[in-house]
C-alpha positions as CSV (number, residue, x, y, z in Angstrom):
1,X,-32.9,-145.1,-44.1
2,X,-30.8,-148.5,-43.0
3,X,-34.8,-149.9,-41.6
4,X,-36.3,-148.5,-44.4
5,X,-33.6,-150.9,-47.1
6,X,-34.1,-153.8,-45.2
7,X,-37.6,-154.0,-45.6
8,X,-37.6,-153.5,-49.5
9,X,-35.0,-155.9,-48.6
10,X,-37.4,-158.5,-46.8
11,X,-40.2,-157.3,-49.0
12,X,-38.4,-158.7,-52.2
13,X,-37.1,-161.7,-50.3
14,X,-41.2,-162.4,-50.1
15,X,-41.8,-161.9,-53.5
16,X,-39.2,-163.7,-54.7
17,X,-40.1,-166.8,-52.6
18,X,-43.3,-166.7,-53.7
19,X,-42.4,-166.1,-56.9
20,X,-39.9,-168.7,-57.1
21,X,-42.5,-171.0,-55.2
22,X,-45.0,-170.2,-58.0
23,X,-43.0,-171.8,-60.8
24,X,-43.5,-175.1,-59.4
25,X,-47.0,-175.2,-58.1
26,X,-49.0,-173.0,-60.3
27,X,-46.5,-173.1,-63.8
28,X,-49.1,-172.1,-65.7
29,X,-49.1,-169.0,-64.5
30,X,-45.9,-168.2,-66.3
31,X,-45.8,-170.3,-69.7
32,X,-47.7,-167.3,-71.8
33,X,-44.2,-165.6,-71.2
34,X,-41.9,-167.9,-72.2
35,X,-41.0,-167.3,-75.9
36,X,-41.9,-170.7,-78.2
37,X,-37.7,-170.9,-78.5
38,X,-37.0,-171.8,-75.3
39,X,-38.1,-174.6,-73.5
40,X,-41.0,-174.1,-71.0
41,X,-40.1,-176.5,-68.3
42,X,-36.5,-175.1,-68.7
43,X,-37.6,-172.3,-68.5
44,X,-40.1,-172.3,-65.8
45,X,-38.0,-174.3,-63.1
46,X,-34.9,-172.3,-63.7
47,X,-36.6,-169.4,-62.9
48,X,-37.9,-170.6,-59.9
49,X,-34.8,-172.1,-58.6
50,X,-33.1,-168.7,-59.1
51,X,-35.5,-166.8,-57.1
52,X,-35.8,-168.8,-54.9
53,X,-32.2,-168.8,-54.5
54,X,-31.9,-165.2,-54.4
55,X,-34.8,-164.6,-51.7
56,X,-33.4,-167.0,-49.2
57,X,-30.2,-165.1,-49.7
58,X,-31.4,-161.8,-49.1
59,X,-32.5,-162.9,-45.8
60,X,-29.4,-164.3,-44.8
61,X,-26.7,-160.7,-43.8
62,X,-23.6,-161.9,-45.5
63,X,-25.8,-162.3,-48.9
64,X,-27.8,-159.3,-48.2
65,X,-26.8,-157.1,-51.0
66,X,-25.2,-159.7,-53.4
67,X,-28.8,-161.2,-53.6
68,X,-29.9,-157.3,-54.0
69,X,-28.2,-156.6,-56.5
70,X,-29.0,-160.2,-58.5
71,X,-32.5,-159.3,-57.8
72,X,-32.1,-156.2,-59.6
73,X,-30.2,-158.3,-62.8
74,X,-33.1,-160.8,-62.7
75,X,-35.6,-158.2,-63.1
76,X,-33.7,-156.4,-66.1
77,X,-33.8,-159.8,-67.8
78,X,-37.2,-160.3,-67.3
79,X,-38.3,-156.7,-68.4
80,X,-38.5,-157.8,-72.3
81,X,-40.8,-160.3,-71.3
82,X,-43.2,-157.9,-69.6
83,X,-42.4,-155.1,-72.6
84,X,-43.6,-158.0,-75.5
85,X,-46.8,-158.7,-73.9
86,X,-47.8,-155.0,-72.9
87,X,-47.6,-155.1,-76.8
88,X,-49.6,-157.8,-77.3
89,X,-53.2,-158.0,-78.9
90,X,-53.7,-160.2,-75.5
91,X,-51.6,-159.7,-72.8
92,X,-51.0,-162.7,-70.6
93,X,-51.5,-160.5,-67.6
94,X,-54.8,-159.1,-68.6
95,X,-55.3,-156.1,-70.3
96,X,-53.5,-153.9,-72.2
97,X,-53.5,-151.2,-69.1
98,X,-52.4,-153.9,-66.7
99,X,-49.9,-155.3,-68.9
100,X,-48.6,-152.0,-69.3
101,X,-48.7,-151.3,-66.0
102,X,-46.6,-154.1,-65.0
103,X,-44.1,-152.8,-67.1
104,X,-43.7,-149.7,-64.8
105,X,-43.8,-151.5,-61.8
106,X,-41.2,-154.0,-63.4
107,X,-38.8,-151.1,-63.1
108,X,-39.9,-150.4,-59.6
109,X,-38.2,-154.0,-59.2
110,X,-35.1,-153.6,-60.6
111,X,-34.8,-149.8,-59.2
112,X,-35.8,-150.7,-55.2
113,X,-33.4,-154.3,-54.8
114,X,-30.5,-152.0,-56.4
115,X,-31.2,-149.0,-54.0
116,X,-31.6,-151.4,-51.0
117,X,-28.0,-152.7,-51.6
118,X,-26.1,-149.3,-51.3
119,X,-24.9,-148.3,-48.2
């Protein structure tokens, strides 16, 4: 079971490197979920900074399960994101099935980092 945690563990560490990576060189990507309140640049890089933050700290042991368990936080707060637009006449992410779709697999995200983290 210890194997199997640490590669959801390196498996979000990827994700959220990529993820994080993604902010700054393909934004766009990400400004249809940004509400109009809050600024997109803001927004966008603070995002990024955080996951990149928290996938370079999954990989390093003494943040192991800290960074889990602010994976799991990070993907709560983005869940109403992903909920608005599988509600949306035109989901950012595609369609309507996809959209809602990533809304399942969004708790998949916060679920697996938090499970990783327990001994």
């Amino acid at each position: 079971m210890k194997t199997f945690k640490k590669v959801i563990g390196f498996v979000m560490a990827f994700m959220l490197i990529a993820g994080g990576l993604g902010h700054f060189f393909a934004p766009e990507a990400y400004v249809g979920f940004i509400p109009d309140f809050i600024p997109e640049k803001l927004a966008n890089w603070s995002s990024g900074i955080v996951e990149l933050g928290l996938g370079i700290a999954i990989l390093v042991p003494k943040y192991r399960k800290k960074a889990l368990l602010g994976t799991s936080v990070l993907m709560v707060l983005f869940l109403p994101f992903h909920v608005v637009d599988a509600f949306r006449e035109n989901p950012v992410i595609g369609t309507k099935a996809v959209a809602l779709l990533r809304v399942f697999i969004q708790f998949l995200l916060i679920y697996l980092p938090w499970f990783a983290s327990k001994d």
